[in-house]
C-alpha positions as MATLAB code, in Angstrom:
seq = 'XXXXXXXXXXXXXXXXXXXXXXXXXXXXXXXXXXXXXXXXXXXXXXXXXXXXXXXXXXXXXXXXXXXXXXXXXXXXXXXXXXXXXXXXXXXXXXXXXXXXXXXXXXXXXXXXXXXXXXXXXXXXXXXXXXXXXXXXXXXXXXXXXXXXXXXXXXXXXXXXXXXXXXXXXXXXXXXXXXXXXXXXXXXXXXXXXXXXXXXXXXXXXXXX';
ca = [
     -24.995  -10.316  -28.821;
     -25.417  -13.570  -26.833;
     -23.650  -13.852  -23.700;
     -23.004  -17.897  -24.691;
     -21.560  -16.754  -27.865;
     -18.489  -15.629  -26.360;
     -15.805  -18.293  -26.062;
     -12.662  -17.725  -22.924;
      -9.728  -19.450  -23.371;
      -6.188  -19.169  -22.086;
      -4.188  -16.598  -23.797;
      -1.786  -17.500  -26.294;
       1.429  -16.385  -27.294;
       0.813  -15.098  -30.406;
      -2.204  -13.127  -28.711;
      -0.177  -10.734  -26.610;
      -0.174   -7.915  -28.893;
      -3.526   -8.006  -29.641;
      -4.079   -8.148  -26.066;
      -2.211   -4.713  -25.108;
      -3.938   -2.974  -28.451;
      -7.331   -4.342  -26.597;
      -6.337   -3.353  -23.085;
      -4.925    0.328  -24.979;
      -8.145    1.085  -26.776;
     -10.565   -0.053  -23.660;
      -8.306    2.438  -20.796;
      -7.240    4.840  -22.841;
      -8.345    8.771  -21.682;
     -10.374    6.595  -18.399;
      -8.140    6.833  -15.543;
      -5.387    9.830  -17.047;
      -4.557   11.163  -20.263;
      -3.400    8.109  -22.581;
      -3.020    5.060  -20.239;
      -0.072    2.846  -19.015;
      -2.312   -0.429  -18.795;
      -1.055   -2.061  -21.974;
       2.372   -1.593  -20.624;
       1.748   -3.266  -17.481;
      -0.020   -6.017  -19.103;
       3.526   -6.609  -21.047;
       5.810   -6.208  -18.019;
       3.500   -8.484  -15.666;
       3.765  -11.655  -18.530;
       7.284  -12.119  -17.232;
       6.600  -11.204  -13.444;
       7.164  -14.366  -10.860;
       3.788  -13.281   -8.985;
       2.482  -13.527  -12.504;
      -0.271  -16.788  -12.199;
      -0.209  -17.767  -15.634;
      -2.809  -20.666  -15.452;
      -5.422  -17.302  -14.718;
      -4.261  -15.407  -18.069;
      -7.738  -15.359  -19.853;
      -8.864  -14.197  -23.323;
     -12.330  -14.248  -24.531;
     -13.260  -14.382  -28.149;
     -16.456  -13.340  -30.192;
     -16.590  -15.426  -34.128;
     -12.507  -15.227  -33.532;
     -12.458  -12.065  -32.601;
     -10.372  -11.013  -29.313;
     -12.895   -8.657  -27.186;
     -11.842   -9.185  -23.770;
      -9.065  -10.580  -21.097;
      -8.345  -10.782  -16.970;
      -5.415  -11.685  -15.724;
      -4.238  -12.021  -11.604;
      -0.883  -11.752   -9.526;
       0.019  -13.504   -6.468;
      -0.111  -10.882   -3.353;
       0.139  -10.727    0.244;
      -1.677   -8.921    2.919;
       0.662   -8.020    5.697;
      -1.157   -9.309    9.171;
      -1.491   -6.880   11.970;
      -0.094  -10.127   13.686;
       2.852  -10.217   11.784;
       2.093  -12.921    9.695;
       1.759  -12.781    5.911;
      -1.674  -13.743    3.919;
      -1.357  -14.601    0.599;
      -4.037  -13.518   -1.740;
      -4.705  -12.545   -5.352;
      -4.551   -8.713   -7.239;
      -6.915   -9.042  -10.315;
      -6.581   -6.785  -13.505;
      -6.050   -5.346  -15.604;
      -9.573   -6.706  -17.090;
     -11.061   -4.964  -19.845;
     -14.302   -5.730  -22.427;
     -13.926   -4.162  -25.608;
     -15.417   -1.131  -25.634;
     -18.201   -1.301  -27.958;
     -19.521   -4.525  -26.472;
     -19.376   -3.002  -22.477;
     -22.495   -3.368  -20.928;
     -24.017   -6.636  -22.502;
     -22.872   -8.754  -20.342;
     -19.296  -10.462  -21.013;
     -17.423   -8.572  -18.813;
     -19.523  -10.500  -15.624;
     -19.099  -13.758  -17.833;
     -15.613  -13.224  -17.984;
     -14.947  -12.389  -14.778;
     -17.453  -14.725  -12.792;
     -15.504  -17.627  -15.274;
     -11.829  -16.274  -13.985;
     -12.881  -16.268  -10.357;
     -14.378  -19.667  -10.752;
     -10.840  -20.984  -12.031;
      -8.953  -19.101   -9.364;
     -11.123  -20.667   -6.390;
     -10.397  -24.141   -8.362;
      -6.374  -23.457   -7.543;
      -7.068  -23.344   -4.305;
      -6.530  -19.251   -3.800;
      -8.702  -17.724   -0.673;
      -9.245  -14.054   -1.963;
      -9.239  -11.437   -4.588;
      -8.491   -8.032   -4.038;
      -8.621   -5.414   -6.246;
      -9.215   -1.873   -7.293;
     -12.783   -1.348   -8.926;
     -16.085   -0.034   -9.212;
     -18.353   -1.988   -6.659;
     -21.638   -1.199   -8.938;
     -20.030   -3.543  -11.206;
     -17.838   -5.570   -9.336;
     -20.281   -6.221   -6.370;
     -22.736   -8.316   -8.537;
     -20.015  -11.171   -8.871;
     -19.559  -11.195   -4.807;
     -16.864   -8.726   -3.867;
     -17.340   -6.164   -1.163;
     -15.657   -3.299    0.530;
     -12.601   -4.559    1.550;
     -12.667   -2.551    4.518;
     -15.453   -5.019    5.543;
     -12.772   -7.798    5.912;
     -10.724   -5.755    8.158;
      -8.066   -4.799    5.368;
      -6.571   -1.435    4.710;
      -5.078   -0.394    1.347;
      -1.426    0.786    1.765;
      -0.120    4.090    1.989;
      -4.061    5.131    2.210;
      -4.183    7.905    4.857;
      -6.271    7.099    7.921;
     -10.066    8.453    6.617;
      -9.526    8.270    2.916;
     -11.798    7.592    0.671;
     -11.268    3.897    0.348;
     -14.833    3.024   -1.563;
     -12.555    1.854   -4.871;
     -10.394   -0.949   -2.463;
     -12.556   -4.317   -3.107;
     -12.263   -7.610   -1.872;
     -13.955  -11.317   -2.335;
     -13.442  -14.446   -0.504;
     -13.034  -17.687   -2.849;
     -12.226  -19.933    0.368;
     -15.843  -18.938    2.867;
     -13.844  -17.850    5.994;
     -10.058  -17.309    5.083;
     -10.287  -13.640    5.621;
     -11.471  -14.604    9.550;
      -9.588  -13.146   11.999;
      -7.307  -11.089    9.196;
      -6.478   -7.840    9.354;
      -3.929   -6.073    8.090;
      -2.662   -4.090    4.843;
      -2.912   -5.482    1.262;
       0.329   -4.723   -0.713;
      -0.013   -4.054   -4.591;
       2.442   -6.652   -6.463;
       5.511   -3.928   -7.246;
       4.719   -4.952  -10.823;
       2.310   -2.634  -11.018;
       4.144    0.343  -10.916;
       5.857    0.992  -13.645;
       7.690    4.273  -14.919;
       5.732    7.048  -17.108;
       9.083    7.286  -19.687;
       8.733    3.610  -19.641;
       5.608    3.668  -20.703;
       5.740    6.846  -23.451;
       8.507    4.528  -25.100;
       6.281    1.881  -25.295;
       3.477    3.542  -26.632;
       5.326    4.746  -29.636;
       4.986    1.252  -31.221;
       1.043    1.665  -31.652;
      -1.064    4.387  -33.715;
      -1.145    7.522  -32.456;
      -4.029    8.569  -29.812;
      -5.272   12.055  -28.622;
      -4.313   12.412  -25.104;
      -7.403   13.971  -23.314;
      -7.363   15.615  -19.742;
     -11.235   14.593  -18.933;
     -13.921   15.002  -15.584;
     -13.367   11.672  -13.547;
     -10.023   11.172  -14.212;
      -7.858    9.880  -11.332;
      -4.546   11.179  -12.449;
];
């Protein structure tokens, strides 16, 4: 498949619960057994940090195969002063067209859009193999710590990138995950009932 086949557009109403069964299928069994991305997805839609002109779909001959959304955040200055930035995710690629190229399309496209609005940096929790070919870096290289990280931690997964050259100068601090986020496991199990049954698996690489 063609990387300029692929077609992103806003996300539309009617396209939200295609969205979460996307989001389900493409986390599900990758970070814990099941997932609770699909339910954040749903609970961030009505969040006020929730930057809605940044809620992108992308489509294949109609079909949905991928999305990225991002939250208004802050990073709390060592000087006392507050930075606003951007939390990205979830993003997700469908999972039988990872690795061809759309996910970088899609999320080169959404950064492009967010620099555009006039936002100075991303930061978010990834993979830099993947994530560092579209610009982002440790963000321990900017001088900003992840919260509630003890001192030594492995912090290799907290990424930042600059959209505004500079606005991290002189900025340290700690970067505070939108409360969004974090949303209840009982929550989530109630939610999932409403989509087809999945296997639970307890798998090597897991986080939780």
């Amino acid at each position: 498949m063609s990387k300029s086949d692929c077609v992103i557009r806003p996300e539309r109403k009617e396209d939200e619960r295609a969205v979460e069964e996307l989001i389900r299928e493409s986390f599900w069994n990758v970070y814990r057994p099941g997932c609770s991305e699909h339910y954040v997805m749903h609970v961030l839609r009505d969040d006020p940090d929730f930057v809605k002109e940044l809620d992108f779909v992308m489509e294949k001959n109609g079909r949905l195969i991928g999305q990225n959304i991002f939250m208004r955040a802050i990073i709390n200055g060592d000087d006392g002063k507050d930075v606003p930035v951007l939390a990205m995710g979830p993003i997700c690629i469908a999972n039988d067209l990872k690795r061809k190229g759309c996910g970088k399309k899609l999320l080169d496209y959404s950064l492009e859009k967010a620099a555009e609005m006039g936002f100075g940096a991303v930061l978010f929790e990834g993979n830099i193999d993947f994530y560092g070919k579209s610009g982002f870096s440790y963000a321990r290289n900017f001088g900003i710590r992840y919260h509630d990280l003890p001192e030594g931690a492995d912090d290799s997964f907290f990424l930042c990138r600059e959209l505004k050259p500079g606005y991290l100068d002189d900025v340290t601090g700690v970067y505070q995950t939108p409360k969004g986020y974090y949303v209840d496991d009982k929550d989530v199990e109630e939610f999932d009932r409403d989509f087809p049954p999945k296997e639970k698996l307890k798998l090597p690489g897991q986080m939780f």
